[in-house]
C-alpha positions as CSV (number, residue, x, y, z in Angstrom):
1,X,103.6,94.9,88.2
2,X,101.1,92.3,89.4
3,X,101.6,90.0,92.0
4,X,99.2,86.7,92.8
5,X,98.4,83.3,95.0
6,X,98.7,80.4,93.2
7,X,98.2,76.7,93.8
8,X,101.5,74.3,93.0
9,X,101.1,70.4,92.3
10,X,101.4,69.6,95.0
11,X,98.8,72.0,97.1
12,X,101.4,74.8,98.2
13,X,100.1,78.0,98.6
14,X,103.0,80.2,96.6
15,X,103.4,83.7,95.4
16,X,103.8,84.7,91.7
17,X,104.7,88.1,89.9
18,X,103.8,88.9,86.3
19,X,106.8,90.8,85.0
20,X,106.8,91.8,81.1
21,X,103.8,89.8,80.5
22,X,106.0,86.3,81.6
23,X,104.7,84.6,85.1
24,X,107.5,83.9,87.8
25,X,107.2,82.1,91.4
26,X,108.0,85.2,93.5
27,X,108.3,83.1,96.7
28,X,111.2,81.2,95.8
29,X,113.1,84.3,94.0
30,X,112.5,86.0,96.9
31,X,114.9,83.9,99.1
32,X,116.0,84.5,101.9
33,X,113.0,86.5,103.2
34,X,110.7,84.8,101.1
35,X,107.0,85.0,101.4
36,X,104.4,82.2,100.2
37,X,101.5,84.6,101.4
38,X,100.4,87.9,100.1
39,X,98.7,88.4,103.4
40,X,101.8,87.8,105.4
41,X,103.4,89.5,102.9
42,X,101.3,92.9,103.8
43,X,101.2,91.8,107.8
44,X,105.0,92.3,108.0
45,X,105.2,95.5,105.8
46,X,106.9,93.9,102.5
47,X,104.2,94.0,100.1
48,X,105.9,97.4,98.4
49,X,108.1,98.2,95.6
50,X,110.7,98.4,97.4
51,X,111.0,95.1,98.5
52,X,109.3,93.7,95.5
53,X,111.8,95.0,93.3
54,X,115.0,94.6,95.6
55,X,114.1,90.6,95.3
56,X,113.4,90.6,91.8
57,X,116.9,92.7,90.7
58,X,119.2,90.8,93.3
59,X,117.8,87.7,90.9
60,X,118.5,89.3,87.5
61,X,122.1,90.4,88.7
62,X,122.9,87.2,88.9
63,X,121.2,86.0,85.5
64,X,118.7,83.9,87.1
65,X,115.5,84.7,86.5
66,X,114.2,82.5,84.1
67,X,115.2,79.7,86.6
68,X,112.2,81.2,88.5
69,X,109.6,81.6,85.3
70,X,106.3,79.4,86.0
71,X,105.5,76.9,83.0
72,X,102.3,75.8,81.9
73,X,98.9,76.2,83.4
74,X,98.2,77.8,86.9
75,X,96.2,77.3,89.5
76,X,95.1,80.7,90.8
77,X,93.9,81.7,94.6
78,X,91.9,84.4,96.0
79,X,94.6,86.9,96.4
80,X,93.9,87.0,99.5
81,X,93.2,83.8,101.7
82,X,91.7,84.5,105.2
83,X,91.2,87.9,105.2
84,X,89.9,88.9,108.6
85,X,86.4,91.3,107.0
86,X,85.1,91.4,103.8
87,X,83.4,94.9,103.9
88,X,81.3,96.2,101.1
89,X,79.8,99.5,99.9
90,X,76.2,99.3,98.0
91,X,74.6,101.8,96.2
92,X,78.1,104.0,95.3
93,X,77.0,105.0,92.5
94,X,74.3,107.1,91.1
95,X,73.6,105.5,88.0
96,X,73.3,102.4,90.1
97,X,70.9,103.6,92.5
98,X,68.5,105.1,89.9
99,X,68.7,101.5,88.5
100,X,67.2,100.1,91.3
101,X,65.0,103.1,92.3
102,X,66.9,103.9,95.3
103,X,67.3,107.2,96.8
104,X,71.2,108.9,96.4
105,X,72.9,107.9,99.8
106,X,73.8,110.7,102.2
107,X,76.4,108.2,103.7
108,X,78.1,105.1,102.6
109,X,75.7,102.0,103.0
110,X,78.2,98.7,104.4
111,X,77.0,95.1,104.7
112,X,79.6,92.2,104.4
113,X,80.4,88.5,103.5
114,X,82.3,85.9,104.6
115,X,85.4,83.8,103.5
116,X,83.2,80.9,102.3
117,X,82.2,83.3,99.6
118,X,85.8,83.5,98.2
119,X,86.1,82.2,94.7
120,X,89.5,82.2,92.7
121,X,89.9,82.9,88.6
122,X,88.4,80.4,86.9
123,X,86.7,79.0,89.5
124,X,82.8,78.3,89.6
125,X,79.8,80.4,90.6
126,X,77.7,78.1,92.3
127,X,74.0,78.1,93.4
128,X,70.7,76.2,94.0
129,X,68.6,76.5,90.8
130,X,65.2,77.4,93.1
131,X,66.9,80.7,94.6
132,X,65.5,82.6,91.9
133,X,67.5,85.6,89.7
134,X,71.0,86.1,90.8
135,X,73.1,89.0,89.6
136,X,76.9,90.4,88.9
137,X,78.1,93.0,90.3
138,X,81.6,94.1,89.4
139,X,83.7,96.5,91.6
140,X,87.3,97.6,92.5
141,X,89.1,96.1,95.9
142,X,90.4,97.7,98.1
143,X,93.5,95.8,100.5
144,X,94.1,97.2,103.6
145,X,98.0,97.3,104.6
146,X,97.9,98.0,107.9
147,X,95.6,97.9,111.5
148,X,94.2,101.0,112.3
149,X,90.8,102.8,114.1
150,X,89.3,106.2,113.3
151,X,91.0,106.6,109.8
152,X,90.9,110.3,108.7
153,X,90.0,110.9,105.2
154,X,93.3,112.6,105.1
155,X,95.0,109.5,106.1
156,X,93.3,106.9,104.6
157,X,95.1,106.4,101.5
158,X,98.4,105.4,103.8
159,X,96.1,102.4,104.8
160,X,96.3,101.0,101.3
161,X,98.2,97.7,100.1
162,X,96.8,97.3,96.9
163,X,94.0,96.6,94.3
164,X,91.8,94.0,93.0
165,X,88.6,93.1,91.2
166,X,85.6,91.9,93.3
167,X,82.7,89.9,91.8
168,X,80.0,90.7,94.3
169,X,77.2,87.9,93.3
170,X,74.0,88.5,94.8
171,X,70.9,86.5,94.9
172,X,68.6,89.4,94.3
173,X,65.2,87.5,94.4
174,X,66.0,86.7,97.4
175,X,67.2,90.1,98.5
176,X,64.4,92.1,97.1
177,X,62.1,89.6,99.5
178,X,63.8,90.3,102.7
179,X,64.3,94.0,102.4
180,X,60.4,93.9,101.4
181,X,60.0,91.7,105.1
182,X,62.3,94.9,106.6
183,X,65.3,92.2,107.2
184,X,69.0,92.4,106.7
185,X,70.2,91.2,102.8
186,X,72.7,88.8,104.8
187,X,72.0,86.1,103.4
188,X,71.3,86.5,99.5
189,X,75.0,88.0,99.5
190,X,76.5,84.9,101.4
191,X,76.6,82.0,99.7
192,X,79.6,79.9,98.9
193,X,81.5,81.0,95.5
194,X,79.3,84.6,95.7
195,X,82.7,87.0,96.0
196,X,85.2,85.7,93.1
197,X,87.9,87.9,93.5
198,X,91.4,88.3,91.9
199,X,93.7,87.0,90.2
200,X,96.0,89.9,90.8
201,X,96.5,92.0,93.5
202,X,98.4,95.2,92.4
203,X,100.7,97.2,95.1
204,X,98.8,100.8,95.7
205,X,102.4,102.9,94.8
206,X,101.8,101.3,90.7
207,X,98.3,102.9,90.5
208,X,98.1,106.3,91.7
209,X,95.0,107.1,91.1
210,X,92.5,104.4,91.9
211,X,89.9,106.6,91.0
212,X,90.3,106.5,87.7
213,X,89.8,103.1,86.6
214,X,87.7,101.2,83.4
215,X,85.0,98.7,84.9
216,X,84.0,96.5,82.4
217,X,81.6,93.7,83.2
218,X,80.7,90.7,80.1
219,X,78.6,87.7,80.2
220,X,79.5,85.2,77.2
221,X,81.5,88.2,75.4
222,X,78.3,90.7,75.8
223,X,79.2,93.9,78.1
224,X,76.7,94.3,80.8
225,X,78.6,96.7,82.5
226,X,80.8,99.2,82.1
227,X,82.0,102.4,84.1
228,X,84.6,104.0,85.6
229,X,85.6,104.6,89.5
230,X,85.4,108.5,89.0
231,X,82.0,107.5,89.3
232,X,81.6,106.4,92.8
233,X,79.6,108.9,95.0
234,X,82.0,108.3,98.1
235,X,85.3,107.6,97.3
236,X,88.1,105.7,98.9
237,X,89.2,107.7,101.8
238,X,86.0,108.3,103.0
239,X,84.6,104.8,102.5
240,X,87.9,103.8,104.6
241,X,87.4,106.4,107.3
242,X,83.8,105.0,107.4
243,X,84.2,101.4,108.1
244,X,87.1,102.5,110.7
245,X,85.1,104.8,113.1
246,X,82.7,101.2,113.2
247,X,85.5,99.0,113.8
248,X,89.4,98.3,113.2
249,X,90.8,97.2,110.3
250,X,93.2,94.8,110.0
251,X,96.3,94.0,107.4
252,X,94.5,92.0,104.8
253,X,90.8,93.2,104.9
254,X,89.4,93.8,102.0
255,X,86.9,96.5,101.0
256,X,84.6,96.4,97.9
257,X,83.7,100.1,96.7
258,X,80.5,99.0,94.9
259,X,78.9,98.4,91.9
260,X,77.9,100.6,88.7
261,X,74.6,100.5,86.9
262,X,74.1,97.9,84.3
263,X,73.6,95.1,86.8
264,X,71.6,91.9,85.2
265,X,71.0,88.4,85.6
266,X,73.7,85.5,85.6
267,X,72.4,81.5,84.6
268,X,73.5,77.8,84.8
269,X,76.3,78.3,81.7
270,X,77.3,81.4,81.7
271,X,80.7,82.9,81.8
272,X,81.6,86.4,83.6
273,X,84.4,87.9,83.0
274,X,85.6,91.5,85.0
275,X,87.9,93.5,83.6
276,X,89.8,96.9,85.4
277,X,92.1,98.9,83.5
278,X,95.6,98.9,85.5
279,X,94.6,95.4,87.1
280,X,93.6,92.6,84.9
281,X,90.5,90.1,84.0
282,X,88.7,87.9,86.1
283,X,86.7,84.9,85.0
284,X,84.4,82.8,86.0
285,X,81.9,80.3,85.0
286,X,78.4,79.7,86.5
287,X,76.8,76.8,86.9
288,X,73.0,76.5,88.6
289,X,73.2,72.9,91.1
């Protein structure tokens, strides 16, 4: 089951749910209590399969779900519209760190970006040509469901909506210089476009194990990376009780886990496609302004 944001005609934000590989507009099958936000969605506690399959079977009772099936080409969103932090992990995994000649963490390393770095599928990686190399970085996302502060590990999982596929872009010329100066890699992770993310956010209950998940990562058809979340050196829960002992999370946050090794260059062209087994592909192209 994989539910999205998409764009209408006429600039609605609406809901849709993939159901045997056919596309339907969730928010208006879901009448009454219908939803045109996944983030309100899992604010008010109904983004679970519960509800998600109560709507969908009170419409196929009454032999009306193709009345509800979306035709011809969509318009994705970002899964997740205005999330309130965009919290990310580097260096999670070991194959990753000896890549970049980086020293095995002893405890998770978080940074972050903003919403003006939010890019849909199929939308367009965007950046000035005289920034120098810029890089992929494909990872699993994390949703959290609910608002909570000093997370146990133990816990954690409970604070869990769902899962997506994070395109962390990263100008790493530009990087590389200001962790050479001794400053913060703020900005060379925080242009517009540099965190596509989506198309399909998948309710936690339908993957059970998270960390157990394909990455693959291809540029023009070529894998570039490819790996597997049983590889991350902290996983989920602690990564969740991390963040939460810094500050409290909030329905809708989202948390990238990090990157594997195989990281490389992206240019004016290109097109990058991230796939995660259990969740889906996301695409982008690249152009260099």
């Amino acid at each position: 089951m994989k539910l999205f944001q998409f764009i209408t005609d006429k600039n609605e934000p609406q809901i849709g749910i993939v159901l045997n590989g056919k596309k339907y507009n969730f928010t208006k099958l879901s009448v009454p209590e219908s939803f045109n936000s996944l983030q309100t969605m899992i604010s008010e506690g109904r983004f679970n399969l519960e509800f998600i399959n109560g709507a969908v079977k009170s419409i196929e009772r009454n032999g009306l779900l193709d009345d509800y099936k979306i035709d011809g080409k969509i318009i994705f969103d970002v899964p997740i519209l205005n999330p309130e932090k965009i919290l990310c992990y580097g260096v999670n995994y070991v194959a990753h760190a000896v890549e970049g000649d980086n020293p095995i963490p002893t405890e998770p390393i978080l940074f972050g970006k903003f919403n003006n770095s939010l890019l849909p599928h199929n939308g367009t990686i965007q950046f000035p040509k005289n920034i120098g190399r810029v890089d992929h970085e494909i990872e699993l996302g994390v949703i959290i469901s609910k608002e909570g502060k000093n997370i146990s590990e133990e816990e954690a999982m409970d604070y869990v909506a769902g899962y997506t596929i994070i395109n962390d872009i990263s100008a790493r010329k530009m990087q590389i210089e200001d962790l050479d100066k001794g400053h913060p890699w703020l900005r060379s992770k925080s242009y517009d476009t540099f965190c596509p993310v989506g198309p399909y956010l998948i309710p936690a209950e339908v993957i059970p194990d998270p960390h157990n998940i394909d990455l693959t990562l291809k540029i023009n058809g070529e894998v570039k990376q490819q790996s597997n979340t049983s590889r991350m050196i902290f996983k989920i829960p602690r990564l969740i009780n991390f963040v939460s002992e810094i500050m409290t999370l909030k329905a809708g946050d989202i948390i990238c886990t990090g990157t594997p090794d195989g990281i490389s260059e992206i240019v004016d062209g290109d097109v990058v496609t991230c796939e995660l087994s259990e969740i889906g592909l996301l695409s982008n192209q690249v152009k260099a302004l």
